[in-house]
C-alpha positions in Angstrom: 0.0 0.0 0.0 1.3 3.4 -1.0 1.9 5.9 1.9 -0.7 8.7 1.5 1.6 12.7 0.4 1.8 15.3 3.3 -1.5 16.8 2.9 -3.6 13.5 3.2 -1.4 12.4 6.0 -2.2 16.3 7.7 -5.8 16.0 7.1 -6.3 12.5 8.4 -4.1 13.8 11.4 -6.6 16.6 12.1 -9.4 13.8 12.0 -7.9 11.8 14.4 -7.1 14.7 17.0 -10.7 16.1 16.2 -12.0 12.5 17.3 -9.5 12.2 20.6 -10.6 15.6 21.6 -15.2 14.7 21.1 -14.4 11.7 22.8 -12.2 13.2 25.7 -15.4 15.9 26.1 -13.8 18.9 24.2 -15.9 20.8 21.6 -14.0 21.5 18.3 -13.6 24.1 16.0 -11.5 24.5 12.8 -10.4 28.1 11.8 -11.8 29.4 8.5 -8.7 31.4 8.3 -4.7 30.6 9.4 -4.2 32.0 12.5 -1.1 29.9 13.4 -3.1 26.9 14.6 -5.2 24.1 13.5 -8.1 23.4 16.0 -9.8 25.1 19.3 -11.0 22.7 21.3 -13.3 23.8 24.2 -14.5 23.0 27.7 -17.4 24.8 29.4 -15.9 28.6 29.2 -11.9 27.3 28.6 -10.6 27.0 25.3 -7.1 26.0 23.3 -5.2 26.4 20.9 -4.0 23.5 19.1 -1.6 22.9 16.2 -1.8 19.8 14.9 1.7 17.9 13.4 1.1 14.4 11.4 3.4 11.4 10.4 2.7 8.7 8.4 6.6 7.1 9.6 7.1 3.6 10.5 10.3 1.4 11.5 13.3 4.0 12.9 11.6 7.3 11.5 8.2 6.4 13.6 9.9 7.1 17.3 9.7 11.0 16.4 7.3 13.6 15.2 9.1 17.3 14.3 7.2 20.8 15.5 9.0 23.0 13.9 7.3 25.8 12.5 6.9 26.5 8.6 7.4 25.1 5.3 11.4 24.7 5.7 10.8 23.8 9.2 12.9 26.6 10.7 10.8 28.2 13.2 9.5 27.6 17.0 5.9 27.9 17.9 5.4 29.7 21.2 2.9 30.2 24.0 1.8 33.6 22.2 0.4 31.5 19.1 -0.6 28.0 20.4 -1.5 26.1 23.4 -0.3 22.8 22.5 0.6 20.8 20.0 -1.3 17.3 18.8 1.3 14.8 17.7 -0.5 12.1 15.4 1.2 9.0 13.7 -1.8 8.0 11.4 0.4 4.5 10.5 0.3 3.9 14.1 -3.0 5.7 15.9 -0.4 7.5 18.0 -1.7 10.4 19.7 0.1 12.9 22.1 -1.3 16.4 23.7 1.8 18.0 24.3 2.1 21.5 25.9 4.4 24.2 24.2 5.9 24.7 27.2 6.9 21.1 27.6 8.3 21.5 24.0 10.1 24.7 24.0 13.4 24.5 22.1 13.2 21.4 20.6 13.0 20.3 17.4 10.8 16.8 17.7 8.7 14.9 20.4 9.9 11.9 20.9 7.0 8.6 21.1 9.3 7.7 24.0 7.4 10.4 26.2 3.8 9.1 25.3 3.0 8.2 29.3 3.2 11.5 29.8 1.3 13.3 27.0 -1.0 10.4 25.6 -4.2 11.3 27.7 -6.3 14.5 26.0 -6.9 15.9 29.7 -3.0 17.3 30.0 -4.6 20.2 28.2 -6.7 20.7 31.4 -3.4 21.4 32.9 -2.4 24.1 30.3 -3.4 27.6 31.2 -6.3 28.6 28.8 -5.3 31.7 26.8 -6.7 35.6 28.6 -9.9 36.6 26.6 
């Protein structure tokens, strides 16, 4: 089977953290425009934003997802712009909520760190954005 390009494997990514987040309790919403981020999932009066970053990797290339910013992938997200990131490996089912502030200054997340990220309710423990 033929491994789907970049834009399938980003769209079924989105799916998949769409679905973690319903089933987890979140309401979703996908912004008509590009603000920086992918999703805004909410909860009662809390909300986050979420950038969601795909693989379609198996064998040596599936233990690590990059979140670098851009095309060339030479820029850093921040707290300013997004809330946390949503790590998907569609091959796999992978999913990881990981914080921005968990992930500042690096280049990948690592699968290795899944017990800590995996569940959707470490976004409980992010400090919504100020109104």
């Amino acid at each position: 089977m033929e491994a789907p390009d970049g834009r399938v494997t980003c769209e079924i990514g989105i799916a998949m953290a769409v679905e973690n987040l319903l089933r987890g309790g979140f309401s979703v919403a996908v912004p008509l425009v590009d603000d920086g981020y992918d999703l805004l999932a909410f909860y009662g009066r809390r909300y986050w934003r979420l950038q969601v970053k795909a693989s379609a990797s198996s064998g040596p290339n599936a233990t690590r997802i990059s979140i670098r910013r851009g095309k060339h992938k030479t820029g850093q997200y921040c707290r300013k712009h997004v809330d946390a990131f949503v790590c998907v490996n569609t091959r796999t089912r992978a999913v990881l909520f990981v914080p921005v502030a968990s992930a500042a200054g690096r280049r990948w997340i690592n699968w290795s760190s899944a017990e800590r990220w995996s569940d959707v309710a470490v976004l409980h423990r992010i400090k919504p954005p100020r109104r």
